[in-house]
C-alpha positions in Angstrom: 121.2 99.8 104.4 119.5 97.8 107.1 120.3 100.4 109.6 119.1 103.1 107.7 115.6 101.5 106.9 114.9 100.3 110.6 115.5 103.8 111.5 112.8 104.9 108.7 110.6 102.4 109.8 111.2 104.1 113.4 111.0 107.3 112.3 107.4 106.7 110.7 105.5 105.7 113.6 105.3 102.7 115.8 101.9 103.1 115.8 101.4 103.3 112.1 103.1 100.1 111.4 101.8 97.8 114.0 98.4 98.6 112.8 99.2 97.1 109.4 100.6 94.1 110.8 98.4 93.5 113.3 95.0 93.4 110.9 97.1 91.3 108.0 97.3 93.8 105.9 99.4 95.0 102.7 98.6 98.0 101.0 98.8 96.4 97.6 95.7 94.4 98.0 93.2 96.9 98.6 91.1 96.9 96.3 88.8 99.9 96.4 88.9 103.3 97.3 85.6 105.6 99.6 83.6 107.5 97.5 84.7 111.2 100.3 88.2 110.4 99.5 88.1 110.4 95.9 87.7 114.5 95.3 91.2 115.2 94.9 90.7 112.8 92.1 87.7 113.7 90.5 87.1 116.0 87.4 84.6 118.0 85.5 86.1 118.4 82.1 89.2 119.5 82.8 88.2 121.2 86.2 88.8 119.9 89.7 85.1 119.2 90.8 83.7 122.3 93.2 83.8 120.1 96.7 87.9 120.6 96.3 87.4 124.0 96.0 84.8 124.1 98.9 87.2 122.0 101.2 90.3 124.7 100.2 87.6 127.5 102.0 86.3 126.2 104.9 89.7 124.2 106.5 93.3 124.3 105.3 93.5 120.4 106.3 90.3 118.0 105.5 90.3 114.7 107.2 89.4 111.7 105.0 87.9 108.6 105.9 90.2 105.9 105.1 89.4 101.9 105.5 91.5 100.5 108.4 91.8 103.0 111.0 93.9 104.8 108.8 94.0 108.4 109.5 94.9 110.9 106.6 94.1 114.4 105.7 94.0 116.2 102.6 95.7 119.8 102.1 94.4 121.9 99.1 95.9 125.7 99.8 98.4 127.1 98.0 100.5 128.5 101.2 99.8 125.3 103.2 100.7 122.7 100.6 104.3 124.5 100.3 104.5 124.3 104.0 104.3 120.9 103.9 106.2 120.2 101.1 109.3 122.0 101.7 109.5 120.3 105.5 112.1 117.7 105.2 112.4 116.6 108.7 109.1 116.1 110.0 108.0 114.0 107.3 108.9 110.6 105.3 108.1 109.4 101.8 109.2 105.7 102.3 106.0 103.5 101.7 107.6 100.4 101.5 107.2 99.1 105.0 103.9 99.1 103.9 104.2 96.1 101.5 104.2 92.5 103.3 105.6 91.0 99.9 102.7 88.9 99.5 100.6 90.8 97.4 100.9 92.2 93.6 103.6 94.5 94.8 106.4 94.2 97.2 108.9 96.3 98.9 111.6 96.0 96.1 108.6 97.0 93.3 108.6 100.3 95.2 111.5 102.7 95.0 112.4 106.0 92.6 113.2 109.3 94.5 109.6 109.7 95.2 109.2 107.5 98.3 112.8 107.7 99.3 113.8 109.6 102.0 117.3 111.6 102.7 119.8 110.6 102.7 119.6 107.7 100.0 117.3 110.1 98.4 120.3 112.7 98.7 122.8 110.6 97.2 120.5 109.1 94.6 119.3 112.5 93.4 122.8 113.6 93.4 123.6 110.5 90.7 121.2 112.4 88.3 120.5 115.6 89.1 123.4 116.5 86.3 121.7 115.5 83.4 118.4 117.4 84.0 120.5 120.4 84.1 119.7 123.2 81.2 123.0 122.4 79.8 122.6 119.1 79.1 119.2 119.2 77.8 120.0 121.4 75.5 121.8 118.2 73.4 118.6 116.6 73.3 116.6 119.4 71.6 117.5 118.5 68.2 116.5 114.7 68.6 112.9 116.2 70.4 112.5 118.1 67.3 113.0 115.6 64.8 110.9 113.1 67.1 107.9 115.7 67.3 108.1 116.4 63.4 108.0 112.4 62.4 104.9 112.3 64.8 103.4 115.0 63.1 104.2 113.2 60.1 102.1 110.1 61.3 99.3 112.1 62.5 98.7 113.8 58.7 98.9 109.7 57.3 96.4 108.7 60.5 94.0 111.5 58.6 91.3 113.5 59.9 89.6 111.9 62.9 92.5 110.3 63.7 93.8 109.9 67.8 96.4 112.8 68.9 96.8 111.2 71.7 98.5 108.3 69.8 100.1 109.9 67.1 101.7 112.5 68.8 101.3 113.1 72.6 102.7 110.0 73.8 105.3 108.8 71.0 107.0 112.6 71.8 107.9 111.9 75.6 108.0 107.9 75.1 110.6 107.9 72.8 112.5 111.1 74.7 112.6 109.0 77.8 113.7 105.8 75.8 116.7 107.6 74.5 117.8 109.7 77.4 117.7 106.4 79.2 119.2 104.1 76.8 116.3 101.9 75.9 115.1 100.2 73.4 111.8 101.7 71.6 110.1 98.4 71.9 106.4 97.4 73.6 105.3 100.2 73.2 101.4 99.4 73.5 102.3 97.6 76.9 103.8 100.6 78.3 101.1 102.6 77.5 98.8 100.4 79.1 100.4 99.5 81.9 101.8 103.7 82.7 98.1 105.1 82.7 97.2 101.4 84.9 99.3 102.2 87.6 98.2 106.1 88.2 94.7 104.7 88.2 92.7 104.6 91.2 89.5 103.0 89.6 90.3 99.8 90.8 92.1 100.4 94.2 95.9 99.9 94.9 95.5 96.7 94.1 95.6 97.1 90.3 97.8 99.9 90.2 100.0 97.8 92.1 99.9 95.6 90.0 100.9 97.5 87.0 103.6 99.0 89.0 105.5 95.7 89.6 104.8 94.5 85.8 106.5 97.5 84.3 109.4 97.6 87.2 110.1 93.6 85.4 110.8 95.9 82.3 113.6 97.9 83.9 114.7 95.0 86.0 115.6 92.8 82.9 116.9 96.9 81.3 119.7 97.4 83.9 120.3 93.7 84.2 121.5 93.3 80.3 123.6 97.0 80.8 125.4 95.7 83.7 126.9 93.3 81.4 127.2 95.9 78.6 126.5 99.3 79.9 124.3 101.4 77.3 124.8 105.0 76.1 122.3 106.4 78.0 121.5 107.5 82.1 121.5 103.9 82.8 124.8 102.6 81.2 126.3 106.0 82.4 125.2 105.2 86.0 126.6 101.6 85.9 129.8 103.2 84.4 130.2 105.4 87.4 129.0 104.1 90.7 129.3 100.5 89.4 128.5 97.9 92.1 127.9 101.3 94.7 124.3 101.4 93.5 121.9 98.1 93.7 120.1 96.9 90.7 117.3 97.8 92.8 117.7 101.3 93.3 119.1 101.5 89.7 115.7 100.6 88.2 113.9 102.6 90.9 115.4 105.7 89.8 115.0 104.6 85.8 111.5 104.1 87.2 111.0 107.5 88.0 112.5 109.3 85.3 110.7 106.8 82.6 107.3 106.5 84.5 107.3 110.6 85.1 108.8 111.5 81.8 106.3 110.5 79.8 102.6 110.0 81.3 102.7 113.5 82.5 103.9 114.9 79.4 102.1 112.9 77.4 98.8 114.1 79.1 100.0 117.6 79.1 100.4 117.5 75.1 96.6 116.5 74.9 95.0 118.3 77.4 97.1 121.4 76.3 96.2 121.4 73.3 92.3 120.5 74.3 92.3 123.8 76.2 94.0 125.9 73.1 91.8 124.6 70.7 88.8 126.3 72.7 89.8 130.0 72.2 91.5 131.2 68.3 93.8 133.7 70.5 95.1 131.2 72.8 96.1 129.0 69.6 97.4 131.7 67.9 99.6 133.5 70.6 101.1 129.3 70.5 101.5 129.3 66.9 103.4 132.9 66.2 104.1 133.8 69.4 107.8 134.8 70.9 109.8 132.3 72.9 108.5 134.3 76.0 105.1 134.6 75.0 105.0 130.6 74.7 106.7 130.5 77.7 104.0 131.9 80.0 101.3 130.5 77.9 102.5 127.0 78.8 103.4 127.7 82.6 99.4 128.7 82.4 98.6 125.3 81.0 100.9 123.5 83.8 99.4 125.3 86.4 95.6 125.3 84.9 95.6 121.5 83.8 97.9 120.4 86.9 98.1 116.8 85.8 99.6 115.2 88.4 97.1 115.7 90.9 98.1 114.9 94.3 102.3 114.7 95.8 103.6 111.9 96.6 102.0 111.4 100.4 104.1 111.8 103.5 104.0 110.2 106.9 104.5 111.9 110.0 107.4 110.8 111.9 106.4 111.9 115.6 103.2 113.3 117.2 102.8 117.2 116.1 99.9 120.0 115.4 99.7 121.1 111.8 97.4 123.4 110.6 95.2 123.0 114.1 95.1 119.5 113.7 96.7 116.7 116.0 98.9 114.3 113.9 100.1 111.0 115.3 103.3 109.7 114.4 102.6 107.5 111.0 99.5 109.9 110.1 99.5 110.3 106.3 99.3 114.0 104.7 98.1 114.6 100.9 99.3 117.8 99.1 96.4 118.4 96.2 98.7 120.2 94.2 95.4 120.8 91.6 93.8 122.6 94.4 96.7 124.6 95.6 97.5 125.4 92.3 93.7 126.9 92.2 94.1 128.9 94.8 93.5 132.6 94.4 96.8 133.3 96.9 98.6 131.8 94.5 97.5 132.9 91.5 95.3 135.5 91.4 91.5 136.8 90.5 89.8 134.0 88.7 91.8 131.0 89.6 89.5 128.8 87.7 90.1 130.1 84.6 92.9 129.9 81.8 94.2 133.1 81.3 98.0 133.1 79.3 97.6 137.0 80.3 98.0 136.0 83.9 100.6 137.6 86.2 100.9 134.8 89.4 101.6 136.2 92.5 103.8 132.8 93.1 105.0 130.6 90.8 102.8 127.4 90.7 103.1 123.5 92.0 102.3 121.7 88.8 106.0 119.8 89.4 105.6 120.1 93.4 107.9 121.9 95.5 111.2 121.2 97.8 113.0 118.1 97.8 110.7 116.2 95.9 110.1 118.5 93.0 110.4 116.6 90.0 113.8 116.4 88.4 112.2 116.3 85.0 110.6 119.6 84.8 112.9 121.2 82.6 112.7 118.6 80.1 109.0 118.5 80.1 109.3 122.1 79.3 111.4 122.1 76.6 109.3 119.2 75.0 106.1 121.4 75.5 107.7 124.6 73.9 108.9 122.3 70.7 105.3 120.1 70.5 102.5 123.1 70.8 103.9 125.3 68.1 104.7 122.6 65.7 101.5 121.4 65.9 99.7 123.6 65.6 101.7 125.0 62.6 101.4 122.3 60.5 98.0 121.9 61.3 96.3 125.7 61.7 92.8 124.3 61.3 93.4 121.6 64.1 89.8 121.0 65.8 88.4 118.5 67.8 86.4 115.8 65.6 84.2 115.2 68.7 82.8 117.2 71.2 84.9 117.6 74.7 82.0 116.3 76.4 82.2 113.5 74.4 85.6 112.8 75.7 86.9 110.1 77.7 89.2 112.0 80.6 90.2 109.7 83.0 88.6 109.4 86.0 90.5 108.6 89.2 93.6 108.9 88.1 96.7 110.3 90.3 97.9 111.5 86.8 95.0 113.3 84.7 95.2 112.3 81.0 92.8 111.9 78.2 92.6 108.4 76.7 91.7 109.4 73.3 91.7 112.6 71.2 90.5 112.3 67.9 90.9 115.7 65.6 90.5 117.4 62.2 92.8 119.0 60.2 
């Protein structure tokens, strides 16, 4: 394991690292992020704000001006942004060389399949990549179901006004992830609080951070009680089979990034989903009566629309290259705005700004990324979405909003877009 991450640390740039070192600094203290480098973050409603757009037109790679001599560059086209993604080699995902252990975060806080490179991302991937297959999600639809119906339960005893967001978007995925993993449904208000914390830019890395490492102590003290008795879910199963072949570590990295992406982005999915429904009778009603298919390609509308994860996980070039008519240095860092490619008219056609369940892509969308990174979960998320929307809005067919959506408090620098309340009628 040493090997492999000094020849990571190699691999990122020279450069790159002895800048950190040499001004003192660790990426989990900083606390603030430039007003030109927050666009990929910024929304109108639930629009990306026009500059995003503008950048997409007039460059396929937009340098920002990061603190620290850091160089990175933004890249917000549909065609470019696969480009990226789907290189393996030229790139690395491993941030923690990044951390000096001093801060709110260190190295060890920092794992998951999403800053891991090949080939510990290979083998970890490999460990779960069986139970996000279609075959074995299918087991969990019943429990989804019964979850979804007991949350629509709660919602009717909340009453009118009452907050979908709590009742029902994020119990659904919260307690779907606590189950597939094997963990207990308990603190449930501090995991709320601390997921949407540590997608939130408002208060720089250093909060985020922050919230990372508190809800990694979670997992930590999870796998740490299943190695001694080993669960019935992913994490027990795990333990079972590699046993002492996988560190605690990258044991709760990866329960990291299935829990952590399992239910923020569905969770803001469900409510901004059914936000956008709620403003056109057709949309609501093709949900409501419509065939498996139609609800299909009304919800890959909403993923690709709503995008809530808003930027990939960023990569790090590994040598000196030209991308996109730009010079990269080896450690430079790339961002993939997957909102902005996924508003791309190459991609998806006349009026990308626009919902439209009518739509016929001309390639399928980035909403869960692309390549080796895509997320594992998709499926899943899916199958939740095609269970929650029609239930809903079932039971409920005179579901409004009990305020105004410009009344609305979207979250505002957030890596994962979300809502923090909806109230509705019914």
């Amino acid at each position: 394991m040493f090997q492999f991450r000094s020849r990571v640390r190699a691999g990122l740039g020279k450069l790159f690292v002895r800048r950190i070192r040499r001004k003192g600094l660790d990426l989990s203290r900083f606390s603030f992020i430039p007003e030109k480098t927050k666009v990929p973050l910024l929304r109108i409603g639930t629009d990306p704000v026009p500059r995003l757009a503008e950048i997409r037109a007039t460059a396929p790679m937009h340098k920002l001006n990061l603190p620290f001599d850091f160089t990175a560059y933004l890249v917000t086209g549909y065609d470019e942004s696969r480009r990226l993604l789907t290189d393996r080699d030229s790139y690395s995902n491993d941030i923690r060389h990044m951390f000096s252990g001093e801060g709110t975060a260190t190295a060890d806080d920092i794992g998951g399949l999403g800053f891991t490179d090949p080939p510990l991302h290979t083998r970890l991937r490999k460990i779960i990549t069986p139970e996000f297959t279609m075959r074995r999600l299918a087991r969990l639809e019943p429990m989804i179901d019964g979850i979804v119906d007991l949350q629509l339960d709660a919602l009717e005893r909340a009453g009118a006004g009452s907050d979908l967001a709590r009742h029902l978007a994020f119990p659904i995925p919260f307690q779907t992830i606590c189950a597939l993993l094997g963990l207990d449904y308990e603190d449930r208000d501090a995991f709320d609080k601390l997921g949407s914390a540590r997608f939130d830019a408002t208060n720089g890395a250093a909060a985020a951070f922050g919230a990372v490492s508190t809800q990694r102590e979670f997992l930590f003290d999870a796998v740490a009680r299943q190695r001694k008795d080993p669960g019935p879910g992913l994490i027990g199963q795990i333990i079972r089979d590699e046993g002492d072949a996988i560190s605690d570590t990258d044991l709760a990295g990866l329960a990291d990034g299935v829990f952590t992406g399992g239910y923020e982005t569905t969770a803001g999915m469900i409510s901004l989903g059914t936000l956008v429904l709620l403003r056109n009778p057709e949309h609501a009603e093709v949900m409501r009566t419509g065939s498996r298919g139609e609800v299909d390609r009304v919800i890959e509308e909403l993923l690709r629309y709503l995008s809530v994860v808003q930027v990939a996980f960023p990569r790090f070039a590994k040598q000196d290259m030209l991308l996109f008519g730009k010079q990269l240095k080896a450690g430079d860092v790339v961002l993939c705005s997957l909102s902005g490619a996924n508003r791309d008219s190459k991609s998806a056609g006349e009026h990308p700004d626009s919902f439209d369940p009518y739509r016929v892509p001309k390639s399928a969308h980035l909403a869960f990324g692309h390549g080796v990174h895509r997320c594992i979960g998709a499926e899943l998320a899916r199958m939740e979405l095609r269970i929650a929307y029609p239930k809903l809005l079932r039971r409920f067919p005179d579901l409004a909003l009990a305020r105004p959506q410009e009344e609305l408090a979207f979250r505002q620098l957030s890596f994962v877009f979300g809502v923090d309340e909806l109230p509705v009628t019914f």
